[in-house]
C-alpha positions as CSV (number, residue, x, y, z in Angstrom):
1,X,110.3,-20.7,133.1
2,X,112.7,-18.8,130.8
3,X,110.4,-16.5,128.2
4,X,109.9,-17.1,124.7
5,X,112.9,-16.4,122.6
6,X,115.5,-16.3,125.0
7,X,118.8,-18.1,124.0
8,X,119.2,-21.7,125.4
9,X,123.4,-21.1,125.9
10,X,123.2,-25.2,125.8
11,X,122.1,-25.8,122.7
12,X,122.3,-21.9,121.0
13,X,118.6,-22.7,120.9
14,X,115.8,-20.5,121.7
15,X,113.1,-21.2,124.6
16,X,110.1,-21.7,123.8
17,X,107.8,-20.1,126.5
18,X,105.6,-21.0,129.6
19,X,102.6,-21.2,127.2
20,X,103.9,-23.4,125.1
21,X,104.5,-26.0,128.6
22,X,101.3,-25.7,129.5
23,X,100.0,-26.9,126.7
24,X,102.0,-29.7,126.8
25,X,100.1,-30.3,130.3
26,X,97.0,-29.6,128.9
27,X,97.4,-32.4,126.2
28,X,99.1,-34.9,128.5
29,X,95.8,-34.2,131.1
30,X,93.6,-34.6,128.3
31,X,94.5,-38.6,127.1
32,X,95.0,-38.9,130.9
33,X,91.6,-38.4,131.9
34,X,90.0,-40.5,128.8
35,X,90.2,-43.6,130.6
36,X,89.3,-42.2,134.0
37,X,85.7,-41.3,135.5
38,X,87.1,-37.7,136.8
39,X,88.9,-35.3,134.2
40,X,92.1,-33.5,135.3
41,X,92.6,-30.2,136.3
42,X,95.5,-27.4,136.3
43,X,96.5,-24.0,137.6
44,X,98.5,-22.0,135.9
45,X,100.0,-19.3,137.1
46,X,102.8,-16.4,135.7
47,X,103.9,-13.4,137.1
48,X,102.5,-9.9,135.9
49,X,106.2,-8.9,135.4
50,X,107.1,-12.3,133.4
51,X,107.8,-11.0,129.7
52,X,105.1,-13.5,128.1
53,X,102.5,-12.1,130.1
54,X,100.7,-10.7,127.2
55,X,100.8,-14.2,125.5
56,X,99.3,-15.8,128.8
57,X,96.7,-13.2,129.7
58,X,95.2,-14.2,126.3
59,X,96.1,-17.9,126.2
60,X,92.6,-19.2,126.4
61,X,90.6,-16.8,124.3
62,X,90.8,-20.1,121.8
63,X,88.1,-22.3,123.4
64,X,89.9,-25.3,121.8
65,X,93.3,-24.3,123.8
66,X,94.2,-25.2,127.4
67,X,90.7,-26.7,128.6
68,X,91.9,-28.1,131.6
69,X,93.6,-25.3,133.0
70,X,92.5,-22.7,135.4
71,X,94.9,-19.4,134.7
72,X,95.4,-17.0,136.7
73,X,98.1,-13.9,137.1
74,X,100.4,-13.5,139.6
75,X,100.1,-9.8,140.4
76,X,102.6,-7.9,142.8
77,X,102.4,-5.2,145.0
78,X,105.3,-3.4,142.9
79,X,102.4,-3.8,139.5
80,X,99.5,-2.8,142.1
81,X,101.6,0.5,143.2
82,X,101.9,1.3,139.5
83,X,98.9,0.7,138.5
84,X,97.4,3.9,141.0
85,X,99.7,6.0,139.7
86,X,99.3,5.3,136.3
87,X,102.9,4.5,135.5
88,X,104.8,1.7,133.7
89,X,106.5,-1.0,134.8
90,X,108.9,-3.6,134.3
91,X,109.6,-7.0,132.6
92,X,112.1,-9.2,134.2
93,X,113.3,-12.2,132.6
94,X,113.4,-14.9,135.5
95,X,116.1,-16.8,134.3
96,X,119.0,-13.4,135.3
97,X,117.0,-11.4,136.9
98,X,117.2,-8.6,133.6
99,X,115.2,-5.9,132.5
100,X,113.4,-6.9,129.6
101,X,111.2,-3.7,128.5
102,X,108.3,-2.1,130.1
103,X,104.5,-2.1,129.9
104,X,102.3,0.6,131.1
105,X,100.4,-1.4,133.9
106,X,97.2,0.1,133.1
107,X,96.9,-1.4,129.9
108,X,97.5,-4.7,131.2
109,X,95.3,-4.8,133.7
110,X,93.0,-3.8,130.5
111,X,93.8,-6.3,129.0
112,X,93.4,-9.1,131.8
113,X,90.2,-7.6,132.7
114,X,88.9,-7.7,128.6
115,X,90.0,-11.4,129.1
116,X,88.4,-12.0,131.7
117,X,85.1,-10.4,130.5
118,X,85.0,-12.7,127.4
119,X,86.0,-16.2,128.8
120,X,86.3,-16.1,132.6
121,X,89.9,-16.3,132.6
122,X,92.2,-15.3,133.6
123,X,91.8,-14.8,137.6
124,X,93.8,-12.9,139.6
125,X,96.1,-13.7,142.2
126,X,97.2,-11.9,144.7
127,X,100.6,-13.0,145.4
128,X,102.6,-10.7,147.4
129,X,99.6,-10.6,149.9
130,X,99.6,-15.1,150.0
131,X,103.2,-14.7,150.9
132,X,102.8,-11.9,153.9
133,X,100.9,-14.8,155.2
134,X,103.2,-17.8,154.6
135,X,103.9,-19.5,157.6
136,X,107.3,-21.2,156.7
137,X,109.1,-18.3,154.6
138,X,112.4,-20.3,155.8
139,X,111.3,-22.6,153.0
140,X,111.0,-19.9,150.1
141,X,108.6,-18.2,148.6
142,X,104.7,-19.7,147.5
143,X,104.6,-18.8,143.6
144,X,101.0,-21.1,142.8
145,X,97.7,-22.4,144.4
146,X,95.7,-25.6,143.3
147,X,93.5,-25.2,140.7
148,X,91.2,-23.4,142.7
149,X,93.0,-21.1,144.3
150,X,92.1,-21.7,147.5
151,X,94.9,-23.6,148.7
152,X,98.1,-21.7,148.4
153,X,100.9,-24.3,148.3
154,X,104.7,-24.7,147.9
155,X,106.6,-27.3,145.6
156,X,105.4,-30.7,146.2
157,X,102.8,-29.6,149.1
158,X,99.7,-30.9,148.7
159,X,96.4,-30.6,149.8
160,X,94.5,-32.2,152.8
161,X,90.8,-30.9,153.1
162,X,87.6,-30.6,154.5
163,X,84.3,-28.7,155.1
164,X,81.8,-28.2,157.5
165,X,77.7,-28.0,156.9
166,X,76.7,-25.0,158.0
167,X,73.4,-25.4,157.0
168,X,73.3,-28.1,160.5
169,X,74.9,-25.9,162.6
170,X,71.6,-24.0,162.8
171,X,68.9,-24.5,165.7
172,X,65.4,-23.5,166.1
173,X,66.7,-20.2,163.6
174,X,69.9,-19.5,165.7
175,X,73.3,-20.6,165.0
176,X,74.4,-23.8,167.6
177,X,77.6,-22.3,168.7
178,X,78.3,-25.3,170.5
179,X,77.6,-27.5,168.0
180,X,79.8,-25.8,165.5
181,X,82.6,-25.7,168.6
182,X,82.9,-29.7,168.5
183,X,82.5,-30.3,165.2
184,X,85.4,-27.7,164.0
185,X,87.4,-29.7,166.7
186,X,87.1,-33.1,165.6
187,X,87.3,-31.9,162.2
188,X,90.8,-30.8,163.3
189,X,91.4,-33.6,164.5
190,X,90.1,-36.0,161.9
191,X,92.4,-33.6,158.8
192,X,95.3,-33.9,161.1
193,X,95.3,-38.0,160.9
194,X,95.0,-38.1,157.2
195,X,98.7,-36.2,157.2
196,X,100.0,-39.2,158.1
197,X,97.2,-41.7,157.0
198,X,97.3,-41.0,153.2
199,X,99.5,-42.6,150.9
200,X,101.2,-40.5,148.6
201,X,102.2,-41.2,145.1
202,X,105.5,-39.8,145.3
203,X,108.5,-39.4,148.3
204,X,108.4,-35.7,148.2
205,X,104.6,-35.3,148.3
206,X,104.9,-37.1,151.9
207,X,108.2,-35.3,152.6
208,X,106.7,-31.6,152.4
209,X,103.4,-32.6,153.2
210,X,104.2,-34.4,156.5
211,X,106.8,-31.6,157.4
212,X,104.4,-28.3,157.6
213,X,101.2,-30.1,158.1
214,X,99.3,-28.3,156.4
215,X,95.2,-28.9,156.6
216,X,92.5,-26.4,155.4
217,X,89.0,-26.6,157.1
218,X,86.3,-24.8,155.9
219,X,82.6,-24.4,155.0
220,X,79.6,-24.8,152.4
221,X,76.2,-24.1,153.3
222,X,76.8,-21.0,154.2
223,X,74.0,-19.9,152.0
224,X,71.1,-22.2,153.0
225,X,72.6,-21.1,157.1
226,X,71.8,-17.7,156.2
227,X,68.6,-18.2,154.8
228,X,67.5,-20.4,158.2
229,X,68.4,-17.4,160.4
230,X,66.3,-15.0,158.1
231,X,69.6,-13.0,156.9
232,X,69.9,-11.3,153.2
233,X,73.2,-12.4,151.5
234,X,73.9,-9.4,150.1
235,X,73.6,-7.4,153.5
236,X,75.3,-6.1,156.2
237,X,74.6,-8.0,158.7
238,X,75.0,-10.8,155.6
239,X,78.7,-9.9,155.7
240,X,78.8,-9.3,159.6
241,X,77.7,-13.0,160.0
242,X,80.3,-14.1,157.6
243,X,83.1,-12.8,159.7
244,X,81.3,-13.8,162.7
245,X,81.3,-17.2,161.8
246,X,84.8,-18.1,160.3
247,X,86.4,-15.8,163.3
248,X,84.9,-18.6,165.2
249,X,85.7,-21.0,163.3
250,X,89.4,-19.5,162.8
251,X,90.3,-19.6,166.4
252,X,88.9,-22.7,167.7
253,X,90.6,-24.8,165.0
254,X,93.6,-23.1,166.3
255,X,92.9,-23.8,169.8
256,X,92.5,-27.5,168.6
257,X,95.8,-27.5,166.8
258,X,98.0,-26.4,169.4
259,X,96.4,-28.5,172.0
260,X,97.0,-31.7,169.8
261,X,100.8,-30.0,169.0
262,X,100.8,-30.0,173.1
263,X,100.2,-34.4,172.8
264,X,101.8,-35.3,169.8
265,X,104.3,-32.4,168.7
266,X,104.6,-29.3,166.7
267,X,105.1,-30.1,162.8
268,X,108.6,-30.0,161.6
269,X,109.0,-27.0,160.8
270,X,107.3,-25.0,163.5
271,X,110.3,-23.6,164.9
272,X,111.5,-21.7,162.1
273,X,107.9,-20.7,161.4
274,X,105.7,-17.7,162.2
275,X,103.8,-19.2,164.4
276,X,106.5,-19.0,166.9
277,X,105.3,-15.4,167.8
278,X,101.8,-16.4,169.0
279,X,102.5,-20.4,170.0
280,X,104.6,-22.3,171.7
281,X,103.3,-25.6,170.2
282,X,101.3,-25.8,167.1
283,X,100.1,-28.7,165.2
284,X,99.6,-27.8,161.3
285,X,101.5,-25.0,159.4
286,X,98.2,-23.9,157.9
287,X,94.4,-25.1,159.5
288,X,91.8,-23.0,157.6
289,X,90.7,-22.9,153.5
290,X,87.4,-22.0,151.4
291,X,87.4,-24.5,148.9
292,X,84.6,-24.9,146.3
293,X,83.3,-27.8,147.5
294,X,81.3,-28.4,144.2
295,X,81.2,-32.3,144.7
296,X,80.8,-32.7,148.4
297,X,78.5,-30.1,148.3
298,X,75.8,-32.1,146.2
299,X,76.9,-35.1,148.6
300,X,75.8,-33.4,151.7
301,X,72.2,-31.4,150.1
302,X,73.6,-27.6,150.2
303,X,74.8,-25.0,149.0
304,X,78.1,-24.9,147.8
305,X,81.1,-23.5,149.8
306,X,80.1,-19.9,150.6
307,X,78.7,-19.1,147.2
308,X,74.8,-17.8,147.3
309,X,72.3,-20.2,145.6
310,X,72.7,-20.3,141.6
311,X,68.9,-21.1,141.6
312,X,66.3,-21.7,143.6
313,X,64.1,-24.1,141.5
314,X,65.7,-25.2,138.0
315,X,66.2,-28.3,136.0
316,X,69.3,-30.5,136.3
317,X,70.6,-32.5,133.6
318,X,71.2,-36.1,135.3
319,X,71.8,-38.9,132.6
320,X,71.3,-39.7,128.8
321,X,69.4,-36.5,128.3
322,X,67.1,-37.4,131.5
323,X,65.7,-34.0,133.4
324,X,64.6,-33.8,136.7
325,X,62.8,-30.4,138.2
326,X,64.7,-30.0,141.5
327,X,64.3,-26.8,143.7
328,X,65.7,-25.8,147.2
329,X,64.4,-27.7,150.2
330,X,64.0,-24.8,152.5
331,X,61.8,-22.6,149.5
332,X,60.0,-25.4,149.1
333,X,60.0,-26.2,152.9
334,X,59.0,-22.7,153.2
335,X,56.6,-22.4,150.6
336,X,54.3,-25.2,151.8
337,X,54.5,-24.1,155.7
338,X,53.0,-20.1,154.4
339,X,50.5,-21.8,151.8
340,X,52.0,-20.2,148.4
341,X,53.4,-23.6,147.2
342,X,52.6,-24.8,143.8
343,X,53.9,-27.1,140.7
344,X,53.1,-24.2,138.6
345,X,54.9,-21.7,140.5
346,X,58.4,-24.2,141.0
347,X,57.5,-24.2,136.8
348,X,57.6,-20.9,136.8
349,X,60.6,-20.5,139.0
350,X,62.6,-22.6,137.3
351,X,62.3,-20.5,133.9
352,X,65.5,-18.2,135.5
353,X,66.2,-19.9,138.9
354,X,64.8,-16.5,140.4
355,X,61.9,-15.6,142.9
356,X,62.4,-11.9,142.4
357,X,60.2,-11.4,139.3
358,X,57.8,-14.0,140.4
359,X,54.2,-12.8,141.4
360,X,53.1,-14.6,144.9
361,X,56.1,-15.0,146.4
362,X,56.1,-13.0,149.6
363,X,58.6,-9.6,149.8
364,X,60.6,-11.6,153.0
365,X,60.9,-14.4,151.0
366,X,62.6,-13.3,147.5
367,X,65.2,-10.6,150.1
368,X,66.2,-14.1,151.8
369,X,65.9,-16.1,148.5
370,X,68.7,-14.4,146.7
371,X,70.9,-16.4,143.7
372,X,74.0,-15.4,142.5
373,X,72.9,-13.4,139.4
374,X,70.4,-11.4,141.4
375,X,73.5,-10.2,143.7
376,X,75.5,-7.2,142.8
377,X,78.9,-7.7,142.1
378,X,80.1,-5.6,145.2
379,X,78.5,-8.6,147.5
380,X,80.4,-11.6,146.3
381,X,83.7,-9.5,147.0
382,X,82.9,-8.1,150.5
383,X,81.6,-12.3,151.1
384,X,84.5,-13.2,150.2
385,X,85.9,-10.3,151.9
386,X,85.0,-11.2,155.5
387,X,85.4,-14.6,154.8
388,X,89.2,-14.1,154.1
389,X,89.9,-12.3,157.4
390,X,90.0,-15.2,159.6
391,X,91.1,-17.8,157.0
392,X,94.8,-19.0,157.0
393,X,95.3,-19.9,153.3
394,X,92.6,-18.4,150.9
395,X,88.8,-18.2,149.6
396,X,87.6,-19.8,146.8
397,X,84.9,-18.0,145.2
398,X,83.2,-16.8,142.2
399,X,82.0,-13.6,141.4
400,X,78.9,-14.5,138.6
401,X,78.4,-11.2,136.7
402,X,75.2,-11.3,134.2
403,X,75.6,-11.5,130.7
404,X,75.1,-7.8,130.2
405,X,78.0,-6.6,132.6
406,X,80.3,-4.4,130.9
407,X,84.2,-4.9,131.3
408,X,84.4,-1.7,133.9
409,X,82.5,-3.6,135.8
410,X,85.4,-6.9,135.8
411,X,87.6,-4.2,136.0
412,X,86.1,-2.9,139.6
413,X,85.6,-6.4,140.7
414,X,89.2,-6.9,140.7
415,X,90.0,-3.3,142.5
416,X,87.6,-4.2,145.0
417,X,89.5,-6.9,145.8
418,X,92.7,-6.2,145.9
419,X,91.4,-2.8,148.5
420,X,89.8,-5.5,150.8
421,X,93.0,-7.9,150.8
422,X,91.6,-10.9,149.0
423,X,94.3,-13.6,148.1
424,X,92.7,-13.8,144.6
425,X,89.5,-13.4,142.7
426,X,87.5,-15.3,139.7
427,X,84.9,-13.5,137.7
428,X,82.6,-15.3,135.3
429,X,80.2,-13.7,133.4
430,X,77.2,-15.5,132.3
431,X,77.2,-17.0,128.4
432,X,80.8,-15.7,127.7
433,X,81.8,-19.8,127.3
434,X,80.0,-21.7,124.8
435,X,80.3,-24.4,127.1
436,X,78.9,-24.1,130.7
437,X,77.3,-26.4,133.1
438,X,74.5,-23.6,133.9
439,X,72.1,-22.5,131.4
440,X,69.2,-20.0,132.0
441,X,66.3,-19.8,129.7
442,X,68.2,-21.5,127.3
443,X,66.8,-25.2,127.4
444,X,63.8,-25.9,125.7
445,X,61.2,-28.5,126.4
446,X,57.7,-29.2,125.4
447,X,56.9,-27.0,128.6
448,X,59.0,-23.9,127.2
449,X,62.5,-22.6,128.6
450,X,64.5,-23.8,131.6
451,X,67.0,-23.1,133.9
452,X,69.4,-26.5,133.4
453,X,72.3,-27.5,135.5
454,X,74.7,-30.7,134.8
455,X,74.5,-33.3,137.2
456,X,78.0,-32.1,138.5
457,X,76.9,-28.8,139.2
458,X,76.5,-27.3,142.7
459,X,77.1,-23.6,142.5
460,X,80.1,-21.2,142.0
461,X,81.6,-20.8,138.1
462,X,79.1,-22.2,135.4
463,X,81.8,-23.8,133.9
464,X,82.5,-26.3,136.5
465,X,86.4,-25.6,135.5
466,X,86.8,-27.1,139.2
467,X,86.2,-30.6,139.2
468,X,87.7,-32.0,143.2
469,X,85.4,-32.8,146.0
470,X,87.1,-30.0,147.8
């Protein structure tokens, strides 16, 4: 979209913006989703060189404006490259390709980081390192995700996706390679029928979608796996697993996908794609993706996608102000096997979600028992990290930062990422919205202060801002 202010040669008008759009979007979502049972949700996402990109850095600092939108900026290598050396940059109107004026990139990066700090948005998106890895670049160029930014799409593409339970891929405290083998091929399978099974609510959706293909199998669980084979999250051999595991699970969904391309045919476009280097067949222009899973997640009884527990015993917030205690079956599990299980201590537990702090909980069990606020900030991004290596489109993570985290600390969160080749990356630090679906030590009872979550909640950003199954 043209920027704000430039002349509309039409009319002799002026444009009025992308921001201004999206709140149109945001309204329109918003009567939507008063008559439905699941409220909408957008991505938005504008170019770090776009000349409103101060405007839409800042858009939701208003808690009132743009609550359905996830926002997120579009940085490029040519911003990245100043931004080390501490030079400006420039504007460019997309409409003519002009020069507008230029902005030192240090200061915006400032300034999306200080944004960041106080509301969780905006993200970052990577975007010049989505499109090295666009399969169909015949097609053009992939300028947004969905809302999670895990699925990078182009215009009309949608998404088609699935996860696989870790957590019962583990036997006798060992991963069940084999196990994982067959279910990552039938889930192949299985996401590769719904291309052509779904019904899609407009010609162009089936068009593009049924043309590349595209499916995006990943995981949740991850967290409860690693606690099952006795590994720290926030470890090295943590991060080694990770890659372990999704390197697995990378190449035998490709395996799967060319072998069905071998019986039923490449997608459309697989000739003009890059898979023609490696493949002489393959099935689906894209087969792996880290969604969220924050619905399915709660479905299935663990953790959510590959985000580390948010708590291990806390208080969930269910229906008309009902509250029931619930805490993680394998602490629990665990806790009653080594004799240190009580009411009191879940009670006590559930006061900030943490074992770390809490007397009579063996040393073996708080390293294993790790939530996301007890992990450094370094963790989440090399998780998400290894994670990334092996996956097709992108991760979908959250990097929780206590309350208390300084804006340096955003700031080196998004460095870290963009040095380890992440797609994207979402920081939320804790209490910064004064809405959130996770509250520590905030809710009080008759029994004192608790750790509450909304019955929607499974892990990742407090503020639920991601409400699909996937």
């Amino acid at each position: 979209l043209r920027p704000n202010g430039d002349i509309v040669r039409s009319t002799k008008g002026v444009a009025s913006g992308p921001v201004s759009f999206m709140r149109i979007f945001d309204t329109a979502t918003e009567v939507i989703k008063a008559g439905g049972k699941r409220r909408g949700a957008m991505m938005g996402i504008l170019r770090v060189d776009h000349p409103d990109i101060m405007e839409f850095i800042t858009a939701k600092q208003n808690p009132l404006l743009l609550s359905n939108f996830n926002v997120s900026v579009a940085v490029t290598d040519d911003f990245v490259q100043a931004l080390k050396a501490d030079e400006k940059y420039w504007l460019v109107n997309p409409r003519n390709g002009g020069r507008v004026k230029q902005e030192r990139a240090l200061e915006v990066w400032d300034l999306i980081a200080r944004s960041a700090w106080a509301s969780g948005d905006p993200g970052v998106v990577f975007i010049d390192e989505i499109n090295r890895h666009n399969p169909t670049p015949q097609l053009g160029r992939i300028e947004s995700t969905n809302p999670c930014g895990e699925q990078p799409l182009l215009p009309y593409e949608s998404c088609n996706l699935g996860s696989i339970n870790l957590s019962r891929m583990v036997s006798g405290g060992k991963i069940n390679w084999d196990k994982l083998r067959e279910t990552v091929r039938n889930a192949v399978n299985f996401l590769d029928n719904v291309v052509d099974a779904n019904v899609y609510p407009l010609r162009e959706i089936a068009e593009v979608t049924r043309a590349n293909r595209k499916i995006g199998l990943g995981v949740m669980g991850f967290a409860d796996m690693l606690i099952m084979v006795g590994v720290p999250y926030d470890s090295e051999e943590g991060v080694k697993l990770a890659e372990q595991t999704m390197r697995f699970i990378g190449e035998e969904a490709h395996k799967k996908s060319m072998e069905i391309a071998e019986k039923r045919g490449s997608f459309p476009n697989f000739e003009a794609s890059a898979w023609t280097k490696n493949y002489s067949a393959f099935r689906n222009a894209t087969v792996t993706t880290i969604a969220p899973t924050g619905s399915i997640s709660i479905i299935a009884g663990c953790s959510s996608g590959i985000e580390p527990l948010f708590a291990v015993s806390f208080m969930r917030n269910v229906l008309n102000g009902t509250r029931l205690f619930e805490t993680n079956n394998l602490f629990e599990q665990e806790a009653k096997e080594r004799g240190f299980y009580s009411a009191s201590l879940l009670e006590k537990i559930a006061r900030t979600g943490s074992v770390q702090n809490i007397v009579g909980v063996p040393p073996d069990v708080k390293r294993r028992f790790v939530t996301a606020l007890d992990i450094e900030p370094v963790w989440h991004v090399r998780m998400q990290a290894a994670f990334q290596k092996s996956t097709d489109n992108a991760v979908s993570k959250t990097v929780n930062l206590p309350n208390q985290a300084s804006v340096e600390q955003v700031r080196e969160v998004f460095n870290l990422a963009e040095r380890l080749k992440c797609k994207g990356v979402t920081v939320f630090r804790y209490g910064s919205k004064s809405e959130q679906v996770l509250y520590i030590g905030e809710v009080k009872t008759k029994e004192g202060t608790f750790v509450e979550a909304q019955s929607e909640y499974a892990g990742g950003c407090p503020t639920a801002k991601c409400p699909f199954p996937g």
